[in-house]
ZATORFI-910583 format. One line per 10 residues: their letters; for each residue x, z negated, y of C-alpha. Coordinates in pm, 1 decimal, always signed. Each point is the difference from the previous one (the first is absolute). Layout:
<rs>
a> X/Z/Y | ...
</rs>
This chain:
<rs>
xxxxxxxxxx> +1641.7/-15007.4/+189.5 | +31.0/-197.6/+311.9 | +416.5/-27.6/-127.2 | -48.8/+367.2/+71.7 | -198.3/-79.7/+311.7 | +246.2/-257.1/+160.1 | +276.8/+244.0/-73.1 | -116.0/+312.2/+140.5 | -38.7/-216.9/+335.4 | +370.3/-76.0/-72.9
xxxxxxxxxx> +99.9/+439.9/+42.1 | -220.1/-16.2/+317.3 | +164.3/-246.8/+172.6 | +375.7/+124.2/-132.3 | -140.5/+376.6/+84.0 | -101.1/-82.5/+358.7 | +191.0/-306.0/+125.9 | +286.4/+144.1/+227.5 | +220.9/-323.5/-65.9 | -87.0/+60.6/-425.8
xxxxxxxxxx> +156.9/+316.3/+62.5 | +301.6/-72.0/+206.1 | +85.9/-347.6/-32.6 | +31.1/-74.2/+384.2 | +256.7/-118.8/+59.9 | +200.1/+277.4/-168.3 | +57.9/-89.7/-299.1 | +361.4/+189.6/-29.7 | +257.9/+130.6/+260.4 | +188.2/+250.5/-220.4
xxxxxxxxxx> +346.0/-107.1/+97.2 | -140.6/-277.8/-42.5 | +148.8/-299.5/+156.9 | -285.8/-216.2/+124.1 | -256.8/-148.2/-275.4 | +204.2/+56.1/-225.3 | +268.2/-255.1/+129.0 | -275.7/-269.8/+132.6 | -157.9/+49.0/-374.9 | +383.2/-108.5/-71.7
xxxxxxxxxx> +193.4/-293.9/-30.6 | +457.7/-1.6/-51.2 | +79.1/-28.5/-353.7 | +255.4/-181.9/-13.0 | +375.4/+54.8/+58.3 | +211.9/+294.5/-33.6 | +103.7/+2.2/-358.4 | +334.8/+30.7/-75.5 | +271.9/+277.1/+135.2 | +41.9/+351.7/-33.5
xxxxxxxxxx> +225.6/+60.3/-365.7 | +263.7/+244.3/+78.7 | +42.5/+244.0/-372.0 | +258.7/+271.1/-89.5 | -109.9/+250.1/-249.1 | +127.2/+293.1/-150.3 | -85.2/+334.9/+123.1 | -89.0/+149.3/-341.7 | -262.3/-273.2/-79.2 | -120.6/-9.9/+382.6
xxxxxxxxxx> -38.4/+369.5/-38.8 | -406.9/+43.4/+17.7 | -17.9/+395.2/+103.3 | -195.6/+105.7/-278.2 | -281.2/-258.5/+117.3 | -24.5/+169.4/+287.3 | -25.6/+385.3/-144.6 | -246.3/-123.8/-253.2 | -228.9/-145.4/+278.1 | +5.5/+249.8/+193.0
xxxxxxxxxx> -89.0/+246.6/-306.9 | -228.9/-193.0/-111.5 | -183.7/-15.9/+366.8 | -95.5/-343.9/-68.9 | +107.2/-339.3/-127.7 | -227.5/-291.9/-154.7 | +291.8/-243.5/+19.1 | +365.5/-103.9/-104.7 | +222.6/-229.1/+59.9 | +380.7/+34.1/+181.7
xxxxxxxxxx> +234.3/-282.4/-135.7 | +389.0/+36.9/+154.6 | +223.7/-71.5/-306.5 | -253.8/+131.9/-298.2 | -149.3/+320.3/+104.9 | -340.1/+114.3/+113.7 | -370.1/+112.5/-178.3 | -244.7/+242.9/+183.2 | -311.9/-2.1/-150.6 | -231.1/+311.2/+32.1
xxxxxxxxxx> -385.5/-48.7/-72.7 | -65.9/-110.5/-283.9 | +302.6/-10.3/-250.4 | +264.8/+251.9/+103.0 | +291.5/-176.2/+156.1 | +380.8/+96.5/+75.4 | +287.1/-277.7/+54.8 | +336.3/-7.5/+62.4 | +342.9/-64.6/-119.5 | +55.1/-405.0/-64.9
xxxxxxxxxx> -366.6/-75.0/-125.5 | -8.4/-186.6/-289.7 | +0.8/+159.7/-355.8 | -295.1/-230.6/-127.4 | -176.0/+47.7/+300.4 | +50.8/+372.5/+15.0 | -161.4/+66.9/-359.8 | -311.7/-216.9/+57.6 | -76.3/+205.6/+264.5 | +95.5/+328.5/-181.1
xxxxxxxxxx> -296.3/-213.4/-287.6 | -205.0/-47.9/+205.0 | -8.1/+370.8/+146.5 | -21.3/+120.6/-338.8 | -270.1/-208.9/-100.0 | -187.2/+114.5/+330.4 | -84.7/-297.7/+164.2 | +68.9/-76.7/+348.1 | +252.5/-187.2/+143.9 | -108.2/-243.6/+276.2
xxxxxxxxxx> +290.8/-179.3/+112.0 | +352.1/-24.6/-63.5 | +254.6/-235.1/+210.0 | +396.4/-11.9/-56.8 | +226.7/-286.4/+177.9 | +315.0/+20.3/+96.6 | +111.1/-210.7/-299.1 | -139.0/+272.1/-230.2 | -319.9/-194.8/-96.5 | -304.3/+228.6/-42.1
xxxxxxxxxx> -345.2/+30.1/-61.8 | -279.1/+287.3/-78.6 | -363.2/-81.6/+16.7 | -217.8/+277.8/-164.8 | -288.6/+87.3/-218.3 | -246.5/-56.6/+294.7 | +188.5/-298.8/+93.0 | -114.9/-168.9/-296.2 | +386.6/-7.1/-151.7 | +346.6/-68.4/+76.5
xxxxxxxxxx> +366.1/-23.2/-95.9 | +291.9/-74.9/+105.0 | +324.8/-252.9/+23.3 | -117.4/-232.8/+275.7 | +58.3/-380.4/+115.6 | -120.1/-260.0/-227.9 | -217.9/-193.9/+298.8 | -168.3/+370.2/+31.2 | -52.6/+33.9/-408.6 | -140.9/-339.0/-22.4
xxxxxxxxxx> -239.5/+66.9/+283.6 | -114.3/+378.2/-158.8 | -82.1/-193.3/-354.7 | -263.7/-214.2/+148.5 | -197.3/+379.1/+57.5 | -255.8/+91.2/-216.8 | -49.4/+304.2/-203.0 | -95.8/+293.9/+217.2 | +93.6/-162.0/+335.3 | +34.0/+280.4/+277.3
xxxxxxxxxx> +360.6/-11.8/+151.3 | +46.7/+159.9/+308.6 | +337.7/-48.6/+74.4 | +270.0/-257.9/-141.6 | +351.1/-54.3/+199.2 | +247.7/-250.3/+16.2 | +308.4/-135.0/+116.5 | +265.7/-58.3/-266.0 | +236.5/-239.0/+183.5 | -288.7/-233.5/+112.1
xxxxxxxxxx> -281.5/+52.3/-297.6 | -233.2/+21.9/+314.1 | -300.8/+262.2/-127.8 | -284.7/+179.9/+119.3 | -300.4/+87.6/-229.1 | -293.0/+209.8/+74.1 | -280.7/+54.2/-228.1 | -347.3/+163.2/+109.9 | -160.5/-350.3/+23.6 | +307.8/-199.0/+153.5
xxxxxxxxxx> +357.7/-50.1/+153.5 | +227.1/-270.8/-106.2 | +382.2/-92.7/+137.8 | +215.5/-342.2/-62.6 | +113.4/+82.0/+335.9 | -243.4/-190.3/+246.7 | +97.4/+194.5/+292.6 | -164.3/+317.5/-217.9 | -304.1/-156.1/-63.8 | -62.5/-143.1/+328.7
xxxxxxxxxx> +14.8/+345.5/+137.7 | -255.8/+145.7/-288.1 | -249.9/-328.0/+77.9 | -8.1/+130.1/+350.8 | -36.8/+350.1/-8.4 | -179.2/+62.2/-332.5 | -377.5/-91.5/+186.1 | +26.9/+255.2/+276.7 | +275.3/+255.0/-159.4 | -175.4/+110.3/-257.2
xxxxxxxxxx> +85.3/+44.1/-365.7 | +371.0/-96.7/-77.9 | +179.7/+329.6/-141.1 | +305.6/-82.0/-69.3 | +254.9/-253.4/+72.8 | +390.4/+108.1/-26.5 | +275.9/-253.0/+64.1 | +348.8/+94.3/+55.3 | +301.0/-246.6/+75.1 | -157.6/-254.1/+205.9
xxxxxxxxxx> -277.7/+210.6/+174.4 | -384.7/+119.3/-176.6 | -244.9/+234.6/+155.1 | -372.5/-20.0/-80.0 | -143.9/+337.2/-15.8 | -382.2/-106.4/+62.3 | -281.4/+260.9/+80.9 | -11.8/-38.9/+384.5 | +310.9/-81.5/+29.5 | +411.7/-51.9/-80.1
xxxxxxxxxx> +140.1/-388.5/+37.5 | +340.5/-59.0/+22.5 | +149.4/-331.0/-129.9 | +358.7/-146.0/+23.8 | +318.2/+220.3/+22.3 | -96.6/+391.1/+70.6 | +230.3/+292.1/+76.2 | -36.3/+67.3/+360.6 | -45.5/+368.5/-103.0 | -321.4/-49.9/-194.4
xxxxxxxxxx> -274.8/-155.9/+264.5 | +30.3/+351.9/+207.9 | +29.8/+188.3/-288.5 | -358.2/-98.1/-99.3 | -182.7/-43.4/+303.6 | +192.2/+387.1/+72.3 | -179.5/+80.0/-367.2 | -366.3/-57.2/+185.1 | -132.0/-79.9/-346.7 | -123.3/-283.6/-217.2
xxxxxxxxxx> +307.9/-16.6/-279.5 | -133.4/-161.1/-365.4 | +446.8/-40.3/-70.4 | +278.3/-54.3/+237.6 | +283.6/-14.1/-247.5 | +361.3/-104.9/+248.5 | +335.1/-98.7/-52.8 | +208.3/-210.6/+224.6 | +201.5/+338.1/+82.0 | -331.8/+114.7/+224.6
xxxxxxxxxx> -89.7/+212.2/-265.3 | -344.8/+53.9/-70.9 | -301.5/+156.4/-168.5 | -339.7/+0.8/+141.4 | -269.5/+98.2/-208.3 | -365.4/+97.3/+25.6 | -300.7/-37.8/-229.0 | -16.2/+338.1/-46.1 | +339.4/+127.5/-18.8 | +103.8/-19.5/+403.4
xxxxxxxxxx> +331.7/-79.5/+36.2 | +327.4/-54.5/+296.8 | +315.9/-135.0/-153.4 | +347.3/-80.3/+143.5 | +246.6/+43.0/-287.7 | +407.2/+4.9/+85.1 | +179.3/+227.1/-286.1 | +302.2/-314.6/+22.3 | +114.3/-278.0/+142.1 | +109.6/+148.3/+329.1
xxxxxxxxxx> -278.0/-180.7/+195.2 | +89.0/-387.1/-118.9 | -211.3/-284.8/+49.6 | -304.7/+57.8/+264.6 | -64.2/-280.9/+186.8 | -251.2/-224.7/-85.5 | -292.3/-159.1/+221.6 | -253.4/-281.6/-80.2 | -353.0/+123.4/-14.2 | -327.9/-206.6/+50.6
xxxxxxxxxx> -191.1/+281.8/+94.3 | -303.9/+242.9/-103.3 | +19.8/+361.5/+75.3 | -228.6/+275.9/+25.5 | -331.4/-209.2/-81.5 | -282.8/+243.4/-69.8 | +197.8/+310.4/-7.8 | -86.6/+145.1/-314.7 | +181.6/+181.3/-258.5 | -123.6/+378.3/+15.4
xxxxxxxxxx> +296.8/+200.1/-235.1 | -3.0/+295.6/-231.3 | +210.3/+286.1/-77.9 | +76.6/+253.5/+276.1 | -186.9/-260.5/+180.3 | +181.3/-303.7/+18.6 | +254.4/-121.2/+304.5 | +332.8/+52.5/-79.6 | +331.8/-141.8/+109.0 | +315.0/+129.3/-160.0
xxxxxxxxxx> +212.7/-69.0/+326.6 | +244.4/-265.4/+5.2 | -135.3/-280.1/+154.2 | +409.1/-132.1/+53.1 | -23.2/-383.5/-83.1 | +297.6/-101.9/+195.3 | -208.1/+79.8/+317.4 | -81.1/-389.4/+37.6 | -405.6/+109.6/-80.7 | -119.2/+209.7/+244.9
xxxxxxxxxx> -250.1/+238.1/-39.5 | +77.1/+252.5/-255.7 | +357.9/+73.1/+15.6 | -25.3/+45.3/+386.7 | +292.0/-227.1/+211.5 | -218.2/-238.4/+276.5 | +154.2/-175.8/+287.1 | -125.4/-311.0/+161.8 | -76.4/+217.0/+336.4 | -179.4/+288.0/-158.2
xxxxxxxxxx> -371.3/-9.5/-79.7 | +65.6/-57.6/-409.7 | +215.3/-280.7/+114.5 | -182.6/-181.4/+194.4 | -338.4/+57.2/-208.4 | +164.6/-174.2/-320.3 | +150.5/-227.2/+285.8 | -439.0/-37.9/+49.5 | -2.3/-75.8/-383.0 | +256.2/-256.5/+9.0
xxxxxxxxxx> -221.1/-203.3/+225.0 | -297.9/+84.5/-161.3 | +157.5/-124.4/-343.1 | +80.7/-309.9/+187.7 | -375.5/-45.7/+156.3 | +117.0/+40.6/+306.7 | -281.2/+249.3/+117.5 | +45.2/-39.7/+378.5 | +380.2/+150.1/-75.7 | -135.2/+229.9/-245.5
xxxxxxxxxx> -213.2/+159.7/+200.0 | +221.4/+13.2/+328.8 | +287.8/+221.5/-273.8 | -316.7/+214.5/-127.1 | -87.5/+62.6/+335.7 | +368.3/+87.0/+106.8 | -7.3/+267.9/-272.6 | -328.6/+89.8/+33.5 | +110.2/+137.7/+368.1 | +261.1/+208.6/-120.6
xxxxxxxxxx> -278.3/+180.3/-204.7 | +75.1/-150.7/-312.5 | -343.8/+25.5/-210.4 | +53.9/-256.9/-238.8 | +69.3/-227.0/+305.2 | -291.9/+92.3/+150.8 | -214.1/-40.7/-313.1 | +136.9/-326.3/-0.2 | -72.3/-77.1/+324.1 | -367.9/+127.2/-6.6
xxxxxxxxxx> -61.6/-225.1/-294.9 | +170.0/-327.5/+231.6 | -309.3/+56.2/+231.7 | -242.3/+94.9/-239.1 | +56.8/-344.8/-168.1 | +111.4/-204.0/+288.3 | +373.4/-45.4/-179.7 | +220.0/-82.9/+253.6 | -202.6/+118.8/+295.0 | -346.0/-70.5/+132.9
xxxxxxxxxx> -252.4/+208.4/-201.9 | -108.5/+334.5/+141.1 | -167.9/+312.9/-154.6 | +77.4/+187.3/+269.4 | +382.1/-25.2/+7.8 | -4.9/-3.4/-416.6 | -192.0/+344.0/+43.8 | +252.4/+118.1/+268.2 | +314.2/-79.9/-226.1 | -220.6/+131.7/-340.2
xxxxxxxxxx> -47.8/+332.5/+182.7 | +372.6/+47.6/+112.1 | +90.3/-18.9/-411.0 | -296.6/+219.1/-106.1 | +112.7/+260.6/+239.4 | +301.7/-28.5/-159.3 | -146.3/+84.8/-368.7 | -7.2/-374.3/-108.2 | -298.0/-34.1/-242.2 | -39.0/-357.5/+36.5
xxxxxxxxxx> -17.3/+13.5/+328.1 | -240.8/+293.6/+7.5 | -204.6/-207.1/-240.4 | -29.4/-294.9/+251.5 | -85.8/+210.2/+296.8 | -240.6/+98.6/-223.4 | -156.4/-313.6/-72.4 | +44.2/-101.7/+383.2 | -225.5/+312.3/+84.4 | -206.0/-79.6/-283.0
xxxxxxxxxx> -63.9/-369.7/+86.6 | +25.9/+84.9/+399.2 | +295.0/-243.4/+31.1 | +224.6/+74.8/+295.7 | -194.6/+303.6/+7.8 | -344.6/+155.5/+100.8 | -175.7/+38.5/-353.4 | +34.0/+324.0/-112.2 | -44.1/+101.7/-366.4 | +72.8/+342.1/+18.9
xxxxxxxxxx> +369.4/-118.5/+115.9 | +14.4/-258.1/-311.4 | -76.8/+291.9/-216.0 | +264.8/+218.5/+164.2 | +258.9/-257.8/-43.7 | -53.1/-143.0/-327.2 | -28.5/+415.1/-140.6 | +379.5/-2.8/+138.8 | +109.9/-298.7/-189.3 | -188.4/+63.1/-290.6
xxxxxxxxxx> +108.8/+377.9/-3.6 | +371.2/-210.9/-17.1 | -156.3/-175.9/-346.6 | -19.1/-341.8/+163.3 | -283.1/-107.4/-241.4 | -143.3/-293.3/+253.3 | -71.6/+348.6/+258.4 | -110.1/+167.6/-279.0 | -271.8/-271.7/-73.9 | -111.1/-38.6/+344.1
xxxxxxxxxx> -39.4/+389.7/+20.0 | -190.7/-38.7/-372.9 | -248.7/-282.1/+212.6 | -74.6/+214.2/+309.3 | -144.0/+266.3/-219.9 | -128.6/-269.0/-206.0 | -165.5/-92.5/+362.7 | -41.3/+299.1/+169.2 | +210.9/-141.6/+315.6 | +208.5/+288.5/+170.6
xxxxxxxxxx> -80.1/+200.0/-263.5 | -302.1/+170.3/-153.5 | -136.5/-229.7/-296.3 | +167.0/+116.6/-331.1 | -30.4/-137.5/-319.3 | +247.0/+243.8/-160.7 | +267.1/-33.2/+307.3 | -23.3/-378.9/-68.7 | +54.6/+6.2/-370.7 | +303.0/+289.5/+40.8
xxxxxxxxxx> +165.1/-318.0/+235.6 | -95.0/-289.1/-164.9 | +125.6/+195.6/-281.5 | +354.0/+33.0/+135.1 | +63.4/-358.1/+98.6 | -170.1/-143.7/-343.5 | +268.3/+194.4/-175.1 | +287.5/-177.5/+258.8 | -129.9/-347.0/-142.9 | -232.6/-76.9/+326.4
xxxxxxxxxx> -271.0/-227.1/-162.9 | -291.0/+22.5/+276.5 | +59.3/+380.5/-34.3 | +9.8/-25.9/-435.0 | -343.4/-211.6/+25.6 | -170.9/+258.4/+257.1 | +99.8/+254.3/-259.1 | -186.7/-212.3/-267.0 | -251.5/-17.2/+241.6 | -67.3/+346.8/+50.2
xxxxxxxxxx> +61.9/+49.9/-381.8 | -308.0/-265.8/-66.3 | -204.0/+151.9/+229.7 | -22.4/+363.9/-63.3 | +133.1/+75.8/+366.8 | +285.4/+325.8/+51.2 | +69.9/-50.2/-366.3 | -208.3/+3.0/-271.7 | -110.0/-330.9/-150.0 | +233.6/-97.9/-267.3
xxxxxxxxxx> -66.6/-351.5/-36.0 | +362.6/-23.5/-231.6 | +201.7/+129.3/+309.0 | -172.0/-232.2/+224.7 | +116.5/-303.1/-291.5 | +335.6/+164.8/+47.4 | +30.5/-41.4/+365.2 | -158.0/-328.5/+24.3 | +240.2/-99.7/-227.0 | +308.1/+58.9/+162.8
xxxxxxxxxx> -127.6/-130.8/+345.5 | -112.5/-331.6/-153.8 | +292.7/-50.3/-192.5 | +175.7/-11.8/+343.3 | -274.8/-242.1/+98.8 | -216.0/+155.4/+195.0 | -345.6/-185.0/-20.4 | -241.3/+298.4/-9.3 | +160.8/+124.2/-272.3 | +32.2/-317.2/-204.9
xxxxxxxxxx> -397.3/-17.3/+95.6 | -90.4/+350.4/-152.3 | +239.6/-51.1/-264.7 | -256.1/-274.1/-107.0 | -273.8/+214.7/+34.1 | +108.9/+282.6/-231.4 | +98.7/-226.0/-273.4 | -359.7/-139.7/+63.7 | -217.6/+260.0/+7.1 | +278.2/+219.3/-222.8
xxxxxxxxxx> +66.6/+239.1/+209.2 | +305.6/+257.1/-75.1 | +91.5/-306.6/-221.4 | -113.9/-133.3/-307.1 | -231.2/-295.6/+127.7 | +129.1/-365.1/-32.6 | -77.2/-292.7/+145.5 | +285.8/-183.1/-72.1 | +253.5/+254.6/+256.6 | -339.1/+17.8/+186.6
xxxxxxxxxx> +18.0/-370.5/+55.2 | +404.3/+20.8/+10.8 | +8.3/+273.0/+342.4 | -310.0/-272.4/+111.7 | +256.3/-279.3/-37.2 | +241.8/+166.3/+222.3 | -211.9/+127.3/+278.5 | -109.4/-392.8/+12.9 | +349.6/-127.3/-8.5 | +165.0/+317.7/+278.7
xxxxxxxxxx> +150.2/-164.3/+315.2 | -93.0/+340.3/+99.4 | -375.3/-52.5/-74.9 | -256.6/-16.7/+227.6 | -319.1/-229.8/-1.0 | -172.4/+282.0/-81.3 | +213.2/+119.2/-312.9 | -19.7/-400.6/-108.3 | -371.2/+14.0/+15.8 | +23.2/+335.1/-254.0
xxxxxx> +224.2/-149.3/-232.5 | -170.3/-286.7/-70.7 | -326.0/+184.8/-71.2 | +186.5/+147.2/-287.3 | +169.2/-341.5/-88.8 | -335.6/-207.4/+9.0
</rs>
């Protein structure tokens, strides 16, 4: 009982603390170039150089890829090799592929259709290697590298893979199970060590020549060589992607948990080698993946990868406002923030709104520029105006929290309804807490839940354990103490303390779970050990742990 005590103290003080809520300062800046640099650190040199390939038009020849996506209305993943065909998987187990795919690997799949179980993951490299994870990611085959087979065997029985890809020439892997990621490529796991505490669960992890991107909840991390094509591409998605499947060419395949997709795929080799540019950085932290069919954002344009990686197949000069905002980024990536922000603010006068998003977020956080609310809400407001839903979100908050601007939580509302209206999940859970609240809008239980609702389904953790919340306590739902396990589940798998904390309690008290003090004791543990924790989670874990 007083476990249940000290925790319910924990909900009032993450219900009604302002900076629970928000994370001042901001914890993400939707382009996002600022914490998520300084949270950064260079990986290392530029790997290699770009490998020029001929191939044959018949092979290269990936049409039919593209009619079956867009019949199918949705894609669950595939992979786009440039000598040895492509796969498009659909849902669970249908699939289509291409000319030049391996015989062997073609039948498995065609198996494994029959036998109607899913396929999870399939990668092909340029060398004509290939591998299919499936049955729930608890099986795989393929021809593959011995350095990769020798690291597979050591799994157990049952292990959940995720993803498995590889690079032929170099044996260099990446392996992600539901528990864990493993590389022998140090660079790789450098860049999981330091973005797998705040990023959220690890989705998928998909290397490619010399380059890997880590598809994590909150976020997409580029690592090594990337095709200049593919960084604008996703942040142009607006979604959290659980595969990013690429090719040296600048082809690519983005793909959602629930069947979103955008893909850039040539029909030959007319578009040769894209160039190539070193990535150390994180995009799109805590934009959340919000996809299903009819619904999902999609990009069948040709993103042309010979346009030296500006944004989405649109030419930039150093003079006009693109140019000199990735001119901005260039600093930025260089921590040179006074630069930075003099090129944001360059662009940000020509009326560029991801300039001036930018720019806001310089003074909100002091990057570059002395620290001041009141210009970050003047720059903020110049984007929302312009439809930007991060920005509309943050003039939100600024309203909300009266920084730069007189209090005013009727205006918070108004801007985080236009943002959240856009399915930017972090709007949508501020909107979900000002019902919760009753600020700027009239108190409603069922209004919270419909928003809390929308964001827990993105991925947003605070947002999933409200929703467990509200589940636990008979509030706008009915109580269902199994949905409220469900919810607290996902957020605390992510980390989030509360969560972890009530996690503890249901498998104490069995509640929507079969009671057991053992995973009781287990959710306890973690609570206790969370960088995230408070003082006051500590003192509730160890009162189940004594």
């Amino acid at each position: 009982m007083v476990a249940r005590i000290v925790l319910f103290f924990i909900c009032l003080i993450c219900a009604n603390d302002i900076h629970a809520q928000y994370g001042y300062p901001y914890p993400y800046t939707g382009n996002p170039y600022y914490d998520a640099y300084q949270t950064g650190r260079q990986l290392g040199k530029a790997i290699g150089d770009a490998i020029t390939s001929i191939v044959e038009d018949d092979i290269y020849d990936r049409s039919s890829i593209k009619k079956n996506i867009n019949k199918w209305g949705e894609c669950k993943n595939g992979t786009l090799s440039i000598k040895h065909g492509a796969i498009a998987i659909y849902k669970s187990n249908g699939y289509a592929y291409s000319n030049g795919v391996d015989k062997r690997l073609s039948s498995k799949i065609k198996e494994i259709n029959n036998a109607h179980k899913s396929i999870d993951d399939v990668n092909i490299t340029d060398n004509g290697y290939f591998i299919v994870v499936y049955d729930g990611g608890t099986d795989w085959y393929g021809v593959i590298p011995s350095s990769l087979s020798t690291a597979l065997k050591k799994y157990p029985n049952g292990t959940v893979f995720r993803s498995i890809s590889f690079n032929d020439e170099t044996g260099v892997y990446a392996i992600t199970t539901s528990e864990s990621f493993e590389s022998n490529n140090k660079m790789y796991n450098d860049c999981f060590n330091e973005n797998i505490g705040t990023k959220g669960q690890l989705l998928s992890a998909n290397i490619n020549d010399n380059g890997c991107v880590f598809c994590f909840s909150k976020g997409v991390e580029y690592c090594g060589y990337i095709p200049n094509n593919l960084k604008p591409a996703v942040k142009d998605w607006g979604y959290i992607p659980q595969f990013v499947k690429f090719n040296r060419h600048g082809d690519y395949l983005i793909c959602g948990q629930n069947g979103g997709y955008s893909y850039y795929i040539t029909d030959t080799n007319s578009c040769g080698d894209t160039q190539l540019t070193f990535h150390n950085v994180i995009v799109n932290i805590y934009k959340n993946e919000t996809a299903s069919n009819g619904g999902a954002k999609q990009n069948t344009n040709a993103n042309t990868p010979s346009n030296n990686g500006s944004m989405a197949g649109k030419q930039t000069t150093n003079n006009s406002a693109k140019g000199m905002f990735e001119k901005a980024l260039q600093y930025y990536n260089a921590k040179n923030y006074t630069e930075a922000a003099k090129w944001f603010r360059k662009a940000a006068e020509q009326g560029d709104a991801d300039a001036q998003y930018n720019l806001g977020a310089c003074y909100y956080n002091g990057y570059g520029v002395t620290k001041s609310y009141a210009e970050a809400a003047k720059w903020y407001r110049k984007a929302a105006e312009q439809g930007d839903a991060d920005a509309q979100c943050m003039l939100g908050i600024c309203y909300y929290g009266g920084d730069g601007v007189a209090k005013n939580y009727t205006e918070a509302v108004k801007w985080y309804r236009k943002a959240a209206e856009q399915g930017l999940a972090q709007a949508q859970y501020n909107l979900g807490n000002s019902y919760n609240n009753g600020k700027g809008v009239t108190k409603s239980d069922t209004e919270a839940v419909k928003w809390y609702r929308k964001a827990a389904e993105q991925g947003l953790a605070e947002a999933q354990y409200c929703l467990g919340n509200f589940y636990y306590n008979d509030e706008g739902v009915t109580k269902d103490y199994a949905e409220a396990v469900k919810w607290y589940r996902k957020a605390a798998e992510q980390g989030y303390p509360s969560a972890q904390g009530w996690m503890a309690v249901c498998y104490y008290y069995g509640e929507g779970v079969e009671k057991n003090n053992e995973l009781s004791k287990m959710w306890a543990t973690k609570l206790k050990n969370n960088p995230k924790s408070t003082n006051v989670h500590k003192t509730a874990a160890e009162s189940f742990l004594k």
